[in-house]
C-alpha positions in Angstrom: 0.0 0.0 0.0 1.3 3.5 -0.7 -0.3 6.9 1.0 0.2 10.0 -0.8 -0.5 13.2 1.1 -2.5 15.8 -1.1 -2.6 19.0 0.6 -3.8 23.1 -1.0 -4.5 26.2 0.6 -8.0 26.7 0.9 -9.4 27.3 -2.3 -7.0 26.0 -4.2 -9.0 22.8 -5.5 -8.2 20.2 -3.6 -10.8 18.3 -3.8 -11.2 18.0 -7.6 -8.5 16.5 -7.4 -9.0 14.1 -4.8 -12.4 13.4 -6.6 -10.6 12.9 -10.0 -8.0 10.3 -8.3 -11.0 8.6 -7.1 -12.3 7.7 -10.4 -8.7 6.6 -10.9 -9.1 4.2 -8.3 -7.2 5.9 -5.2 -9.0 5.1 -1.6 -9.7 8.7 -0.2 -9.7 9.6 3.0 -11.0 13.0 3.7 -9.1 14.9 6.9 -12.1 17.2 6.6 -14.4 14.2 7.9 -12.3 13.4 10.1 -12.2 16.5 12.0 -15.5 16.6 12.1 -15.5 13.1 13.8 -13.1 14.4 16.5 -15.4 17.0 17.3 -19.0 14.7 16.9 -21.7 15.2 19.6 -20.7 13.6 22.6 -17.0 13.0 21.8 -13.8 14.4 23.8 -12.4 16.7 21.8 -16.1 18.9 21.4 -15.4 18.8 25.1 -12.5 19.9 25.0 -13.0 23.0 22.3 -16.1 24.1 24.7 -13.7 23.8 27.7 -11.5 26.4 25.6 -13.7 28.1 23.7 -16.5 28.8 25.6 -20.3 27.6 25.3 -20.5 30.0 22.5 -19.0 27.5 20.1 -21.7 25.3 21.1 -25.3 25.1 18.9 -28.4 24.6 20.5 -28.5 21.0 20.0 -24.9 20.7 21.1 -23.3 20.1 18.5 -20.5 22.4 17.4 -21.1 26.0 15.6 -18.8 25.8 12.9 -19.6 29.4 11.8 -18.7 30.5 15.8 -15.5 28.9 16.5 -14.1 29.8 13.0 -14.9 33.9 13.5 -12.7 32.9 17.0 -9.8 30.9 15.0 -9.3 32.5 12.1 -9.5 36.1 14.0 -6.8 34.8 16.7 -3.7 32.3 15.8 -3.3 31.8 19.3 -6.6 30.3 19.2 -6.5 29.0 16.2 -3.1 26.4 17.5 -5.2 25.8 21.0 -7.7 24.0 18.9 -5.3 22.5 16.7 -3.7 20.9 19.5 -6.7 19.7 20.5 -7.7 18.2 17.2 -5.0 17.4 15.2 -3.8 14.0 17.2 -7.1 13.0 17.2 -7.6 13.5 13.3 -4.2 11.6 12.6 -5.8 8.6 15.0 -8.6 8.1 13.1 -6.9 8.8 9.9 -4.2 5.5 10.8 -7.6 3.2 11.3 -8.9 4.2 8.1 -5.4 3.6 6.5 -5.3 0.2 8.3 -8.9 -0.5 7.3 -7.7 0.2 3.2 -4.7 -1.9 3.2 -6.7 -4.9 4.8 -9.3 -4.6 2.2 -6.4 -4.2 -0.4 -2.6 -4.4 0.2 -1.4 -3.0 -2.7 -4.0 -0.1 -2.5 -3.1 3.6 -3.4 -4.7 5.8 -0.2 -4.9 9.7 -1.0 -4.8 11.0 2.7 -6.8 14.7 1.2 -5.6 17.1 3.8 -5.5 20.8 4.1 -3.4 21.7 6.9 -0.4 19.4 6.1 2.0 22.0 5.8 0.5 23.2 9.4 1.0 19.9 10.8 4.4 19.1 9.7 6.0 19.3 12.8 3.1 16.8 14.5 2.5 14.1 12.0 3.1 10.7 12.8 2.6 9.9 9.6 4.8 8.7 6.6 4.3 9.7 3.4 5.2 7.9 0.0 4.7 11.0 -1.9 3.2 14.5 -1.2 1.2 16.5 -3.8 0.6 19.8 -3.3 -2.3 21.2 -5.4 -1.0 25.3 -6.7 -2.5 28.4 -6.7 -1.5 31.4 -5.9 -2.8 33.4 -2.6 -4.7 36.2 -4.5 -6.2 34.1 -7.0 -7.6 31.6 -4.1 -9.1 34.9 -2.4 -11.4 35.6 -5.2 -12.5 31.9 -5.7 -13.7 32.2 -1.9 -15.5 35.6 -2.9 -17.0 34.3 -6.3 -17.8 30.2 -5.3 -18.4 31.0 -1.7 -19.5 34.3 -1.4 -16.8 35.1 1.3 -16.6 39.3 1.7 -13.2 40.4 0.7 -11.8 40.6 3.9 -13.2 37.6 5.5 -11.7 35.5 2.1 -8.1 37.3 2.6 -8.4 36.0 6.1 -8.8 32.7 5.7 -6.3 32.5 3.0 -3.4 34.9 5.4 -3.9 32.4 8.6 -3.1 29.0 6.6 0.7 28.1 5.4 2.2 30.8 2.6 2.6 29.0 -1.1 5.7 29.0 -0.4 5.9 26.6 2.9 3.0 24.0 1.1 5.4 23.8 -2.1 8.8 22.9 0.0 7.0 20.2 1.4 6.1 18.7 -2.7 7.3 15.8 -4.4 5.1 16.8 -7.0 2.7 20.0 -7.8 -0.6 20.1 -9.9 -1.2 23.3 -11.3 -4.5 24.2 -10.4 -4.3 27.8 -11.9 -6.2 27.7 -15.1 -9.2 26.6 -16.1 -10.9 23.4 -14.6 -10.0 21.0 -17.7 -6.3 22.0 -17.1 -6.6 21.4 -13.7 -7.8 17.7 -14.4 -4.9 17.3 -17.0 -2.3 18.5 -14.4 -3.9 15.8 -11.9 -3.9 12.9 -14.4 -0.3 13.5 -15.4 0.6 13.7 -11.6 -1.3 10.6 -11.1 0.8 8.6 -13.9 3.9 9.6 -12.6 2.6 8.0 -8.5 1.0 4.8 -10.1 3.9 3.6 -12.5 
C-alpha cells in the first residue's frame, strides 16, 4: 500500500483532485471528515473545544457551531493552534484506522490522505508519506474563488487565506505539484499527469 498526502491552501482545489484520483481508483480519505468526527456530539475533543472556547462555540443541539468557532480561530492564531492541538492528534488517530482498514481490504492499495493543513501539521504528524502532492494556486487568485464560489466578503476570504501556510511553505513540502491555476479542464490534465507519474 502507498499513502500520498494531497494537501492546498484553501481554495485551491483540492478536492477536484481528490475526486478525480478517485475515479482513478485511489482510496480517499477526507481529513475534513475526520475533524469533524473528532469534534462529533458527545465526543472528547467537542469537550475539550467548549472547555476552551467557551459555550458560544456550542449550537443549541450541542453540537458544534462551525460558523462561531471559525470567526474565533481564524480572527486569533493563538486560538486557532489551541484547537489544533486539541484536534490534530485525534484526526491523525482516526486517519491511521482508516489507512489500516484500506490496506486490509487491499494491500497493494493507493490511499490519497486529502488534507488541508499538512504544511501546518508538519511538525506533528506521525505519519509517513510515499509521496506529497501539493495542489497550486497562488494566494490572490484563491481569495477571489472564496468571494466568487463562496460568497466570502473580501476581507473575510483574505483572512482565511493569510492564517493558513504561505505557497511557499506547502510547495517545499512537494514531491510533486498540480497546477491548479487555469481553467478546470487544465486542472484535471495537471492531476492525471501527476497521477501517472505516482501509479507507474
Amino acid at each position: 500500500m502507498r499513502i500520498i498526502g494531497l494537501t492546498g491552501g484553501i481554495a485551491a482545489g483540492k478536492s477536484t483532485v481528490s475526486r478525480r484520483w478517485a475515479e482513478h481508483g485511489a482510496v480517499v480519505v477526507d481529513a475534513d471528515q475526520l475533524a469533524r468526527q473528532a469534534v462529533a456530539p458527545g465526543s472528547p475533543g467537542l469537550a475539550r473545544v467548549a472547555e476552551r472556547f467557551g459555550p458560544g462555540v456550542l449550537a443549541p443541539d450541542g453540537s458544534l457551531d462551525r460558523l462561531a468557532l471559525g470567526n474565533i480561530v481564524f480572527a486569533d492564531a493563538a486560538a486557532r493552534k489551541d484547537l489544533e492541538a486539541i484536534t490534530h492528534p485525534e484526526v491523525w488517530r482516526l486517519a491511521q484506522q482508516a489507512f489500516d482498514r484500506a490496506e486490509a481490504a487491499d494491500p497493494g492499495a493507493v490511499v490519497v490522505y486529502d488534507v488541508p493543513l499538512l504544511a501546518e501539521a508538519r511538525d506533528s504528524r506521525p505519519i509517513r508519506f510515499d509521496a506529497v502532492v501539493v495542489v497550486d494556486a497562488p494566494a490572490a487568485q484563491r481569495v477571489e474563488r472564496l468571494i466568487a464560489h463562496r460568497g466570502l466578503p473580501r476581507d473575510e476570504a483574505e483572512r482565511r487565506v493569510a492564517a493558513q501556510a504561505s505557497d511557499a511553505e506547502r510547495l517545499a513540502l512537494a514531491d510533486h505539484v498540480v497546477d491548479a491555476t487555469g481553467s478546470l479542464a487544465d486542472t484535471l490534465r495537471s492531476a492525471d499527469e501527476v497521477w501517472r507519474r505516482i501509479v507507474d
